[in-house]
VMD Tcl script that builds the backbone (N, CA, C; Angstrom):
set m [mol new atoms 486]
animate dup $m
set s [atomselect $m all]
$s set {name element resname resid chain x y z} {
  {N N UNK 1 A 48.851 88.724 121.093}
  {CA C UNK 1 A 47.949 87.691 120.642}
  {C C UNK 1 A 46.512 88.111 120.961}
  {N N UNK 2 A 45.225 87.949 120.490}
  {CA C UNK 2 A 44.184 88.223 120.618}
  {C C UNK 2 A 43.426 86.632 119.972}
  {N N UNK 3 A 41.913 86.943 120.978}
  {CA C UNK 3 A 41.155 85.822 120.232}
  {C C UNK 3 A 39.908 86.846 119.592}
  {N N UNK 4 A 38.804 86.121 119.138}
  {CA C UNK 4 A 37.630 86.096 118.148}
  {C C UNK 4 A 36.830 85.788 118.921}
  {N N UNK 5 A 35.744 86.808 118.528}
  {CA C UNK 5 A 34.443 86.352 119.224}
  {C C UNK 5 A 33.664 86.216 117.314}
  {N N UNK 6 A 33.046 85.595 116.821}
  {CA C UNK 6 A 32.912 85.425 115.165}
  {C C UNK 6 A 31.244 86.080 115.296}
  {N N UNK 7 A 30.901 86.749 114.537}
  {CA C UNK 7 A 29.763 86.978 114.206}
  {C C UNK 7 A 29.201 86.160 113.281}
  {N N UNK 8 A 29.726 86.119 112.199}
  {CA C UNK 8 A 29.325 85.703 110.780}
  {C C UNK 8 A 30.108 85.332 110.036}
  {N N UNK 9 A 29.935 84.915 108.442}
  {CA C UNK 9 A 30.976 84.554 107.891}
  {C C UNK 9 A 30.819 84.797 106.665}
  {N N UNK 10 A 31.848 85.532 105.868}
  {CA C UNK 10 A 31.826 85.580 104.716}
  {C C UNK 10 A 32.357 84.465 103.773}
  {N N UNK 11 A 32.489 84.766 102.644}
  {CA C UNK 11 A 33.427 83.850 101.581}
  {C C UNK 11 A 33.052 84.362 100.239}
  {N N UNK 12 A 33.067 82.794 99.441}
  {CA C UNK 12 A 33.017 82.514 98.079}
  {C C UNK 12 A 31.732 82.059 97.558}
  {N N UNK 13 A 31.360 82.461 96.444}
  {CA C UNK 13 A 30.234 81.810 95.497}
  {C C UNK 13 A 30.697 82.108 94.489}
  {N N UNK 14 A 29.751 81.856 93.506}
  {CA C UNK 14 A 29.779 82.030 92.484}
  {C C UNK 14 A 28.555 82.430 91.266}
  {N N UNK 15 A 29.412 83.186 90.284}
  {CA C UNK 15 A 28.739 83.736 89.396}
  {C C UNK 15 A 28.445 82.867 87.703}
  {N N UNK 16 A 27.346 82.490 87.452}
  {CA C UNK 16 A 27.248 81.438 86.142}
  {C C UNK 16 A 25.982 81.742 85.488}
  {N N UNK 17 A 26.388 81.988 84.235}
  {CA C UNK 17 A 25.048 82.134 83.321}
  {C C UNK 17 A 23.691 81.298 83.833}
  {N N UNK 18 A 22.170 81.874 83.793}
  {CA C UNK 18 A 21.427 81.297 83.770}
  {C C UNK 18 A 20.907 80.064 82.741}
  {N N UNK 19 A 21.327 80.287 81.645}
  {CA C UNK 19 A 21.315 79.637 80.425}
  {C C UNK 19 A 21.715 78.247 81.213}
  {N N UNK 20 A 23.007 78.133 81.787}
  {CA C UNK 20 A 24.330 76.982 81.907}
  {C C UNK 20 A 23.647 76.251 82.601}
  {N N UNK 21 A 23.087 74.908 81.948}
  {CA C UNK 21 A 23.140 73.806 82.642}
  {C C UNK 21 A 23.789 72.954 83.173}
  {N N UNK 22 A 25.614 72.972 83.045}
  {CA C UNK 22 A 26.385 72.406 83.414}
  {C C UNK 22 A 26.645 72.843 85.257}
  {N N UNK 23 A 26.584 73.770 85.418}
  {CA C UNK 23 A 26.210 73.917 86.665}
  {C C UNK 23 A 25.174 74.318 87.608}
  {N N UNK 24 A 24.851 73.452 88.487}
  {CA C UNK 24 A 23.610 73.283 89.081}
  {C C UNK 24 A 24.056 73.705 90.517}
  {N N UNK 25 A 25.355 73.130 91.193}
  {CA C UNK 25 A 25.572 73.562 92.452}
  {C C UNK 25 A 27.184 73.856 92.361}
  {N N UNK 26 A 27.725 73.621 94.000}
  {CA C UNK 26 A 29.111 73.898 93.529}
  {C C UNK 26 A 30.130 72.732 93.478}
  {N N UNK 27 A 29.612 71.478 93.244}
  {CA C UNK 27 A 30.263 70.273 92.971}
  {C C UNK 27 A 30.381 70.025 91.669}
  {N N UNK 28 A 29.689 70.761 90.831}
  {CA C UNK 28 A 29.516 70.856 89.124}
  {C C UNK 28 A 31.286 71.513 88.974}
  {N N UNK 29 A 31.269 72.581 89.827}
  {CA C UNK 29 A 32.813 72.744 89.509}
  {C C UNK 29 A 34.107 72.184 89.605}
  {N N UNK 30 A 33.930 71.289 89.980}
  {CA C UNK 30 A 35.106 69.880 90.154}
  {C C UNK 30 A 35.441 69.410 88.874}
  {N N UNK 31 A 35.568 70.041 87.389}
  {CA C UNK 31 A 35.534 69.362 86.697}
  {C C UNK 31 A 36.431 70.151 85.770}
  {N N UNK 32 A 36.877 69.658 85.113}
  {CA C UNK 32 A 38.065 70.182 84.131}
  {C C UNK 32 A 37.240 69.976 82.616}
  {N N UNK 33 A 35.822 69.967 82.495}
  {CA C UNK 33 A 34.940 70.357 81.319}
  {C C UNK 33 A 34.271 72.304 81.957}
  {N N UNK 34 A 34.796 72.658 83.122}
  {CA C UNK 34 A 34.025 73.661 83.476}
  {C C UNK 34 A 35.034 74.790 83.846}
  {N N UNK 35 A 35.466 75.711 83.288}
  {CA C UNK 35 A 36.463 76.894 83.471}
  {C C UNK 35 A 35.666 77.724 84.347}
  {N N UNK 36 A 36.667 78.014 85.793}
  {CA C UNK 36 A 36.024 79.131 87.191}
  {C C UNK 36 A 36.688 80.006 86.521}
  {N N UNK 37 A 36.483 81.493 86.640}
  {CA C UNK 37 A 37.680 82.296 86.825}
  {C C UNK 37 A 37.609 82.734 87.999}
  {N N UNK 38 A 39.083 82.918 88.163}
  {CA C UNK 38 A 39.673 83.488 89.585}
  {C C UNK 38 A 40.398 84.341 89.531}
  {N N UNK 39 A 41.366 85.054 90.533}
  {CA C UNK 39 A 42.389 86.240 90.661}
  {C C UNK 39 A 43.658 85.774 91.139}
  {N N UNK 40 A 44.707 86.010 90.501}
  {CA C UNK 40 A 45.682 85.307 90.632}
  {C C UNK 40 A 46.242 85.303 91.901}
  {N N UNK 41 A 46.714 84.318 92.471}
  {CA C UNK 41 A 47.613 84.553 93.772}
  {C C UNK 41 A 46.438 84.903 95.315}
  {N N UNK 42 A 45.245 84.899 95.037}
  {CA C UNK 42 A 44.181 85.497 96.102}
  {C C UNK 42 A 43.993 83.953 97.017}
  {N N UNK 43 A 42.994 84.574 98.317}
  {CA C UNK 43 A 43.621 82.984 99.033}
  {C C UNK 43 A 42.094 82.617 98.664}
  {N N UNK 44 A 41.270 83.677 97.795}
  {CA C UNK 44 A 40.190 82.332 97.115}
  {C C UNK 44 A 40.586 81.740 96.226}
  {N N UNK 45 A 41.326 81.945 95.112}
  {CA C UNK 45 A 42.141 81.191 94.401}
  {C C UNK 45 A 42.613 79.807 95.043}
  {N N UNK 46 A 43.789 80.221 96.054}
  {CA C UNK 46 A 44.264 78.950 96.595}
  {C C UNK 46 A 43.463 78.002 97.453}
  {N N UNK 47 A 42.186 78.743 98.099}
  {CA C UNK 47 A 41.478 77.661 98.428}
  {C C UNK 47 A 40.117 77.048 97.700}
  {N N UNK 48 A 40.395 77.603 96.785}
  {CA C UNK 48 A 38.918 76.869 95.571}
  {C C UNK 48 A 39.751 75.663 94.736}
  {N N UNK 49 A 41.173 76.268 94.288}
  {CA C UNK 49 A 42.166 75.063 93.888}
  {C C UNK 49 A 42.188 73.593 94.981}
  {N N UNK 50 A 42.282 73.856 96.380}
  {CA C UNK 50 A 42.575 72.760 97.255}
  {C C UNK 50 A 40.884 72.002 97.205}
  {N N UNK 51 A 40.075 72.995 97.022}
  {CA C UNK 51 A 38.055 72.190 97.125}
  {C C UNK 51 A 38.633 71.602 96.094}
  {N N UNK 52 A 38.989 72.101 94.827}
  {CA C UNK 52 A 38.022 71.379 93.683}
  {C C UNK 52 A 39.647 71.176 92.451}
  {N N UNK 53 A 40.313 70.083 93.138}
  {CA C UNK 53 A 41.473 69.574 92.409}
  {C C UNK 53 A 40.902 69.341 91.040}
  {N N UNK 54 A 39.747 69.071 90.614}
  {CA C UNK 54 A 40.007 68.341 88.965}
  {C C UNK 54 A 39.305 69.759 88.020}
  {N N UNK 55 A 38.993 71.004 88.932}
  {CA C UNK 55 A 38.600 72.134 88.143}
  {C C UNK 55 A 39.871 72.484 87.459}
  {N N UNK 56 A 39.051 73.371 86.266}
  {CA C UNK 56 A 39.949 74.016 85.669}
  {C C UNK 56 A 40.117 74.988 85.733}
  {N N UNK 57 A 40.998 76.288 86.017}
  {CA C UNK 57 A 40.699 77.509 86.249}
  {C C UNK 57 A 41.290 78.716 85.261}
  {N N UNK 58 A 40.627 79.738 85.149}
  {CA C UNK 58 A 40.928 80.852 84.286}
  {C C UNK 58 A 41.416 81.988 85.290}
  {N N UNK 59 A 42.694 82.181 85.417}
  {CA C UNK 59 A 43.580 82.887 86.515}
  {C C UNK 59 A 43.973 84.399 85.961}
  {N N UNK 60 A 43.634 85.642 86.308}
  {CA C UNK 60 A 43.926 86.618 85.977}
  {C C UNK 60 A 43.799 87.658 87.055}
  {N N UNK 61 A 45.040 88.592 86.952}
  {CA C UNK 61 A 45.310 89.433 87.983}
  {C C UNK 61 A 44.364 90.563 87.877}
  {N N UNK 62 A 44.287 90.454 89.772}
  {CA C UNK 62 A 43.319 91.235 89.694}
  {C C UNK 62 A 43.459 92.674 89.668}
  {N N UNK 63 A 42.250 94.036 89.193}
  {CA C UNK 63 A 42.557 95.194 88.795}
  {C C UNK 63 A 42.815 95.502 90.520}
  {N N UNK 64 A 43.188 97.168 90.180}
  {CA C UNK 64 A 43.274 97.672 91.313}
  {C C UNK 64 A 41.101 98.062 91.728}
  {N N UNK 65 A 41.512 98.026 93.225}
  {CA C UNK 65 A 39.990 98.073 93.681}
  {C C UNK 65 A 39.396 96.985 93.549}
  {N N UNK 66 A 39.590 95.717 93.220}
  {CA C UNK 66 A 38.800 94.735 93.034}
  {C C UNK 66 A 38.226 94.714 91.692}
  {N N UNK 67 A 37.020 93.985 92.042}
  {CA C UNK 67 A 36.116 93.933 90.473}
  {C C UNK 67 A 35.610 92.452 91.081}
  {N N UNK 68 A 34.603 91.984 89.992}
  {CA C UNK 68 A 34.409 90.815 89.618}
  {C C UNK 68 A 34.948 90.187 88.219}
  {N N UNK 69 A 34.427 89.185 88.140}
  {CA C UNK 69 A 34.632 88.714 86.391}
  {C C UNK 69 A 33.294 88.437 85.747}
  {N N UNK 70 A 32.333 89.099 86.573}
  {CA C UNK 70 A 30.727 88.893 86.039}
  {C C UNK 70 A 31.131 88.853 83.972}
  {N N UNK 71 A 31.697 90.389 83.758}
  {CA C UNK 71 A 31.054 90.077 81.935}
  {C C UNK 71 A 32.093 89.168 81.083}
  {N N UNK 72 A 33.120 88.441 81.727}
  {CA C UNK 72 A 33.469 87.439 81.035}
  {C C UNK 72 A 32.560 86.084 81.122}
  {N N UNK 73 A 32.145 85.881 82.418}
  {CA C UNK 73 A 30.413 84.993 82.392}
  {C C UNK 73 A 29.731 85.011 81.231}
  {N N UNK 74 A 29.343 86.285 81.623}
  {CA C UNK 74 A 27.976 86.932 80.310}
  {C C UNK 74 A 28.404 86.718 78.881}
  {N N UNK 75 A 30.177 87.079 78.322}
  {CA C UNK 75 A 30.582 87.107 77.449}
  {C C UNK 75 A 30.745 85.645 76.909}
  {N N UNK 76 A 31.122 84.646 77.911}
  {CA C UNK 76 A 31.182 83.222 77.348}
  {C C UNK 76 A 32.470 82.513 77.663}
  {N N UNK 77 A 33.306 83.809 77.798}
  {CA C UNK 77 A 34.632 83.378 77.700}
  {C C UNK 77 A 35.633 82.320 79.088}
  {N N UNK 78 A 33.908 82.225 80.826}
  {CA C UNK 78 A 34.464 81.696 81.387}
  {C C UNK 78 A 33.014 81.327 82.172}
  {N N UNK 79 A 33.062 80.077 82.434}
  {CA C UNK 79 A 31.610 79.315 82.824}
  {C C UNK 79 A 31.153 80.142 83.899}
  {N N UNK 80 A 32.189 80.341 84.967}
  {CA C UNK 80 A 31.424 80.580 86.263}
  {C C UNK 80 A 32.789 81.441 86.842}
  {N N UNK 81 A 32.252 82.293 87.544}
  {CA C UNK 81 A 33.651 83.114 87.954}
  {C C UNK 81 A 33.472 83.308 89.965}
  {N N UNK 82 A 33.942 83.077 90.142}
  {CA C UNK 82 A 34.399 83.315 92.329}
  {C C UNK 82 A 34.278 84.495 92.218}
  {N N UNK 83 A 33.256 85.228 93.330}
  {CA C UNK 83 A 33.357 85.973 93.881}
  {C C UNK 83 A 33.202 86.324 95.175}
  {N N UNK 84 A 33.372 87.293 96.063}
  {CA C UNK 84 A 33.134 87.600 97.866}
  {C C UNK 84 A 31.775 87.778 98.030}
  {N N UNK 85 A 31.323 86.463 98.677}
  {CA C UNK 85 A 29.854 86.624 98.850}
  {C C UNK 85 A 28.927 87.550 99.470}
  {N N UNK 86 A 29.163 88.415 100.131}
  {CA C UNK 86 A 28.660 89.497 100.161}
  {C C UNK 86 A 28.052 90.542 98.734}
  {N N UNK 87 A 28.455 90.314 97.853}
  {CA C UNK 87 A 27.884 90.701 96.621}
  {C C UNK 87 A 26.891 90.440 95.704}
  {N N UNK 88 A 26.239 89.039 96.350}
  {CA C UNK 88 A 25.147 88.246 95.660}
  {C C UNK 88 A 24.201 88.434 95.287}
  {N N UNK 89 A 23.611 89.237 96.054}
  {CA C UNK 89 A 21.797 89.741 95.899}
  {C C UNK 89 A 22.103 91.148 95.013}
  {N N UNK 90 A 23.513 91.795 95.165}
  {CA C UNK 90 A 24.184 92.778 93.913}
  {C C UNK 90 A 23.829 92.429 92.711}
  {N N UNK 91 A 24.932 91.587 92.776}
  {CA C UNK 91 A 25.234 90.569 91.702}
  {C C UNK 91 A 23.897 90.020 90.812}
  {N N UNK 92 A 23.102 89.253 91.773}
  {CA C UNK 92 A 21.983 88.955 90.887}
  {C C UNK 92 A 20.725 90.179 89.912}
  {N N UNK 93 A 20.804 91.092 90.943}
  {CA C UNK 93 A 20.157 92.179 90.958}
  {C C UNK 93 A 20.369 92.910 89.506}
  {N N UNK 94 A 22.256 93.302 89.605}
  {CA C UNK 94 A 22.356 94.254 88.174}
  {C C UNK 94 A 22.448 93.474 87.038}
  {N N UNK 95 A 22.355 92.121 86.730}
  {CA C UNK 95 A 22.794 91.352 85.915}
  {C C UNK 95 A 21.889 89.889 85.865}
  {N N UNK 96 A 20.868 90.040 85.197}
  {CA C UNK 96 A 19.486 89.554 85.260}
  {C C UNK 96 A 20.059 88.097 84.638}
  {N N UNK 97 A 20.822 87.903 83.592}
  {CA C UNK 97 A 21.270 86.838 82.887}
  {C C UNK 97 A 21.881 86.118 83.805}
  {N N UNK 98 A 22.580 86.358 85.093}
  {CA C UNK 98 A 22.907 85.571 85.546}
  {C C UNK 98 A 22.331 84.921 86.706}
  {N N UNK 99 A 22.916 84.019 87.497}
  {CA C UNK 99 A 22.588 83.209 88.464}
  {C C UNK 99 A 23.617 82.784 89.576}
  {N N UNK 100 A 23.186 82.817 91.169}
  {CA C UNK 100 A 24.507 82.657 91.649}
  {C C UNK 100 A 24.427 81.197 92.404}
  {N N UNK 101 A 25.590 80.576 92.639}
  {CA C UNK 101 A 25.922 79.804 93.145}
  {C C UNK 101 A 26.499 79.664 94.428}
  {N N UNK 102 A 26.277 79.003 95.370}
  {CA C UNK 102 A 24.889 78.330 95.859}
  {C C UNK 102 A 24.003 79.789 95.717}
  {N N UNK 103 A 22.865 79.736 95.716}
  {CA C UNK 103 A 21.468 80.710 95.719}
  {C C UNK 103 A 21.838 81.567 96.246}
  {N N UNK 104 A 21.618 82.958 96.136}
  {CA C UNK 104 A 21.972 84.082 96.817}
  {C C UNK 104 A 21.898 84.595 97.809}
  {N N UNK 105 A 20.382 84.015 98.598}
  {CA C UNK 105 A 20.730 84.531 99.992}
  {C C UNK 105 A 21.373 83.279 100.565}
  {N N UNK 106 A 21.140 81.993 100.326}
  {CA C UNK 106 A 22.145 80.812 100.925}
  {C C UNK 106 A 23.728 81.456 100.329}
  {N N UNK 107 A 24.267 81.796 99.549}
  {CA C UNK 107 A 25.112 82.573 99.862}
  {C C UNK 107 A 25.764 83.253 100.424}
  {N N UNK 108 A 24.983 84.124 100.885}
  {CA C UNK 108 A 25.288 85.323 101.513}
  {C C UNK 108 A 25.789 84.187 103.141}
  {N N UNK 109 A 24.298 83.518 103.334}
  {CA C UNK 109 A 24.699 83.028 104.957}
  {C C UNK 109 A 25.294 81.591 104.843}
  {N N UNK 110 A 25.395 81.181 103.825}
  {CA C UNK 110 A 26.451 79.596 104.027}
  {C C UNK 110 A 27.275 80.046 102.624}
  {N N UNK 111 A 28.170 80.981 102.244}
  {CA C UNK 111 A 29.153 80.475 101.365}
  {C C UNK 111 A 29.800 79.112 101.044}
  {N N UNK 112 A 30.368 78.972 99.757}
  {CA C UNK 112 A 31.322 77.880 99.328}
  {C C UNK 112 A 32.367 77.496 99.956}
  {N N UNK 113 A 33.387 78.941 100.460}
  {CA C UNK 113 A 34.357 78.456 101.170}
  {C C UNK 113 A 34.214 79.627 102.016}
  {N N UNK 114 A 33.757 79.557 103.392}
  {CA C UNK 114 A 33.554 80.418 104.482}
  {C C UNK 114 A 34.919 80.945 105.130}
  {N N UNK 115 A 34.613 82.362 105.199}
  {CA C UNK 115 A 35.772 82.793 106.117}
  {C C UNK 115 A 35.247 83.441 107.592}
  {N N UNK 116 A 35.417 83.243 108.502}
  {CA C UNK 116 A 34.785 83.577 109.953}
  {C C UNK 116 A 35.055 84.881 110.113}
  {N N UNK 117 A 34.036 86.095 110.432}
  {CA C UNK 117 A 34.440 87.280 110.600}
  {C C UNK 117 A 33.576 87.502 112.112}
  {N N UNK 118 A 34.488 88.389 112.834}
  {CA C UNK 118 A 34.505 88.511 113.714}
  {C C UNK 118 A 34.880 90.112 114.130}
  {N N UNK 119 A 35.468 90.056 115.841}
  {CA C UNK 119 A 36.010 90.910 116.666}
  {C C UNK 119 A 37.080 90.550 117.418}
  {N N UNK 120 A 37.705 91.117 117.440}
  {CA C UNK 120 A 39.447 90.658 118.098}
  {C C UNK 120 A 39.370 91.513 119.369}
  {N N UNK 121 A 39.707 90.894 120.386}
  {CA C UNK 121 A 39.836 91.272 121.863}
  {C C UNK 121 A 41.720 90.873 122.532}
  {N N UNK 122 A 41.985 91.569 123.525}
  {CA C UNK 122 A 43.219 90.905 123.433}
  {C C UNK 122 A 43.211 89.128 124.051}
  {N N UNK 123 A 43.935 88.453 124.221}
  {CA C UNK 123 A 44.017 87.044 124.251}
  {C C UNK 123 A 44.590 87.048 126.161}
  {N N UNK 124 A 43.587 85.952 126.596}
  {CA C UNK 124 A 44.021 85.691 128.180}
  {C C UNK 124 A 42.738 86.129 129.166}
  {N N UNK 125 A 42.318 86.685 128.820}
  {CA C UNK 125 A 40.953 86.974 129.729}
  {C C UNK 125 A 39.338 86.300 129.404}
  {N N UNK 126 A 39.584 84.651 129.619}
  {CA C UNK 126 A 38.277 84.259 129.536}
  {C C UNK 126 A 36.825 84.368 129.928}
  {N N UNK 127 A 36.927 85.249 131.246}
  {CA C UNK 127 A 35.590 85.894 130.951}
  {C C UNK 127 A 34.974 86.566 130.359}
  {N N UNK 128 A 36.663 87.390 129.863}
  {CA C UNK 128 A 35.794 88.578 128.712}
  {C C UNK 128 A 35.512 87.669 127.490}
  {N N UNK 129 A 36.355 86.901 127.312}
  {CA C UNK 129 A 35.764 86.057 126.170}
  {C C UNK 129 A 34.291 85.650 126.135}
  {N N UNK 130 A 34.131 85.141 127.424}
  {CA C UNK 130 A 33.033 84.165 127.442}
  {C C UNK 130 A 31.886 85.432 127.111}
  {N N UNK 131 A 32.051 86.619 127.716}
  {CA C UNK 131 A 30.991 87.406 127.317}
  {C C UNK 131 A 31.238 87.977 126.178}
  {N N UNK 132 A 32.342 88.078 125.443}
  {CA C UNK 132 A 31.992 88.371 123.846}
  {C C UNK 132 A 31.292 87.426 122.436}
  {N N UNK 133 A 31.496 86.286 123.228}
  {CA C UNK 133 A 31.321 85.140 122.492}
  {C C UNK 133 A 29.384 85.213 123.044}
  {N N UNK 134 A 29.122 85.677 123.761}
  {CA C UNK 134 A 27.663 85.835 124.631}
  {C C UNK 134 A 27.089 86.893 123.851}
  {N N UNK 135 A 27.742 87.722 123.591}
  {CA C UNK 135 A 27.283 89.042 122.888}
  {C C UNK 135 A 26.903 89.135 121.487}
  {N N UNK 136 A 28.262 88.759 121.011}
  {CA C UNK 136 A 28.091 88.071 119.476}
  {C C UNK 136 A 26.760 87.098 119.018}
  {N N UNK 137 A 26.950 85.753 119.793}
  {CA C UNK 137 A 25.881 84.837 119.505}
  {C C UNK 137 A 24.736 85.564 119.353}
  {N N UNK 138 A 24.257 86.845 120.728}
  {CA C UNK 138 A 22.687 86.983 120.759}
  {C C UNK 138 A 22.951 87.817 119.848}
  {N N UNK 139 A 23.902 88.641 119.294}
  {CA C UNK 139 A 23.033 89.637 118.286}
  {C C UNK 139 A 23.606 89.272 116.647}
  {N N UNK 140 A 24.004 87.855 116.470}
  {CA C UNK 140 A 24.060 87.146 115.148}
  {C C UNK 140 A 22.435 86.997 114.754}
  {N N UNK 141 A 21.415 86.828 115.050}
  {CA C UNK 141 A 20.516 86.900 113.728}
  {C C UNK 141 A 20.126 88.522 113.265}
  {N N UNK 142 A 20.477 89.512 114.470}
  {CA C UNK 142 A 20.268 91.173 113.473}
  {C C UNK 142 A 21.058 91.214 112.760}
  {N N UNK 143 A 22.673 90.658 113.201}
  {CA C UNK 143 A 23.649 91.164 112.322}
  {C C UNK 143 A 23.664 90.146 110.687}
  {N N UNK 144 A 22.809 89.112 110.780}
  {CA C UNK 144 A 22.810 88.782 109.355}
  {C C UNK 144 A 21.491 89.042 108.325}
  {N N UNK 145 A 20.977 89.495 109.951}
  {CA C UNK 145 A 18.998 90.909 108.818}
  {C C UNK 145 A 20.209 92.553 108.047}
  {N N UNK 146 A 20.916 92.340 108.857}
  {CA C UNK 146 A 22.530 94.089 108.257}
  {C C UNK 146 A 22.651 93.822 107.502}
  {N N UNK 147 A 23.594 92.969 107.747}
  {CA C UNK 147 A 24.519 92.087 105.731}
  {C C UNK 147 A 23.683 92.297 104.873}
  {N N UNK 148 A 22.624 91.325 105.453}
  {CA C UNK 148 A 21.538 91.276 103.380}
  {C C UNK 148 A 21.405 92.256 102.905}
  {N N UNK 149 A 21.089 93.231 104.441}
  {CA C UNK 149 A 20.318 94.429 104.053}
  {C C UNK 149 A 21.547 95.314 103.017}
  {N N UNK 150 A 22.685 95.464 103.580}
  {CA C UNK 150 A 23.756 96.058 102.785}
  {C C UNK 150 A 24.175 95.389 102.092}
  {N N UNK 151 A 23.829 94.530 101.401}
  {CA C UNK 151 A 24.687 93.815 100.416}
  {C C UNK 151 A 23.138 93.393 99.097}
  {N N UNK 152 A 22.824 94.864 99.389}
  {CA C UNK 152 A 21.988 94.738 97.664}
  {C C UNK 152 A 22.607 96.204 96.797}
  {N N UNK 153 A 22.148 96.013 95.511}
  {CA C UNK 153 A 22.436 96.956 94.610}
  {C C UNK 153 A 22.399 98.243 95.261}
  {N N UNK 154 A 21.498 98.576 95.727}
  {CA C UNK 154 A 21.446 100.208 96.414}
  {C C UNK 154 A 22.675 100.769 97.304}
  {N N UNK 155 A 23.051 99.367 97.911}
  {CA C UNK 155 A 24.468 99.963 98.911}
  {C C UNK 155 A 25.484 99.465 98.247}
  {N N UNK 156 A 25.767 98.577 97.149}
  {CA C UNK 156 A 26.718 98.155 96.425}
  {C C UNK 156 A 27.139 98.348 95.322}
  {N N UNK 157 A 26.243 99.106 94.503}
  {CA C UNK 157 A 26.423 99.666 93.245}
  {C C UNK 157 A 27.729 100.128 93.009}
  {N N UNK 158 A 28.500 100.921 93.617}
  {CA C UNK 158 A 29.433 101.579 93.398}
  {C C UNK 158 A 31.060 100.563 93.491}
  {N N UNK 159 A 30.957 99.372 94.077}
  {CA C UNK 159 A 31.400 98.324 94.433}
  {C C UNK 159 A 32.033 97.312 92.777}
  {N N UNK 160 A 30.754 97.444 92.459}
  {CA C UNK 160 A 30.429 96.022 90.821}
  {C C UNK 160 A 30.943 96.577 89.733}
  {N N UNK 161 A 30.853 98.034 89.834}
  {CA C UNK 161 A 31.707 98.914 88.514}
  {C C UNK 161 A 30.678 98.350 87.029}
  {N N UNK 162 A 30.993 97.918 86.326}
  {CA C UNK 162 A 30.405 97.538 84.894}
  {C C UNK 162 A 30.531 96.002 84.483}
}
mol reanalyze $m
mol bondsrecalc $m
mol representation Tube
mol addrep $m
């Protein structure tokens, strides 16, 4: 067994034409007038289904390596598509037409549906805890000046594919 000392947190946003006035934030997606796409069987899938019961979703398996669904956005064929927020300031960057949801660097540091990332230590030694959890805290605002910093087009390019 091991515990977490959490640095930061990743997750979900989203990707939606600039044009689209139907969505403004991510409560616009609660609606079964607004098709997400997602990746089948992924646990953003299953937990964007449990946020937003009256969405409708466009479910397709995902390639090998990942991907996004950015040019079905662009193409029309799906309002707004989930992606791992770490890709945002990417995302906005290679693909000018679009827009992300929530805002991109609020993205990056408050995703839609947050996942806690961290460091695993083994489990039972609360002092060491108490000082990883000490360690972590003080050096969470460099480590989220890192993220942004790596999570633009220059270090991600190779990531977004086409």
């Amino acid at each position: 067994m091991i515990d977490f000392a959490n640095y930061t947190e990743g997750g979900t946003c989203y990707i939606v034409l600039k044009t689209n006035d139907k969505i403004k934030s991510v409560d616009d997606l609660n609606s079964p007038d607004v098709v997400t796409g997602t990746f089948t069987g992924t646990g953003t899938e299953q937990e964007f289904v449990k946020k937003y019961p009256k969405a409708k979703i466009s479910s397709v398996i995902q390639p090998p390596g990942g991907g996004t669904r950015v040019l079905e956005v662009i193409n029309g064929r799906i309002a707004a598509a989930a992606f791992d927020s770490p890709l945002a300031l990417a995302l906005e960057s290679k693909y000018p037409q679009i827009k992300v949801v929530p805002e991109a660097h609020d993205c990056i540091a408050h995703p839609d549906i947050p996942i806690p990332i961290g460091v695993g230590f083994n489990k039972g030694d609360p002092a060491f805890a108490k000082f990883m959890t000490a360690i972590t805290e003080k050096m969470k605002p460099e480590m989220d000046k890192t993220i942004e910093k790596y999570s633009t087009l220059e270090f991600l390019q190779d990531q977004l594919g086409s």
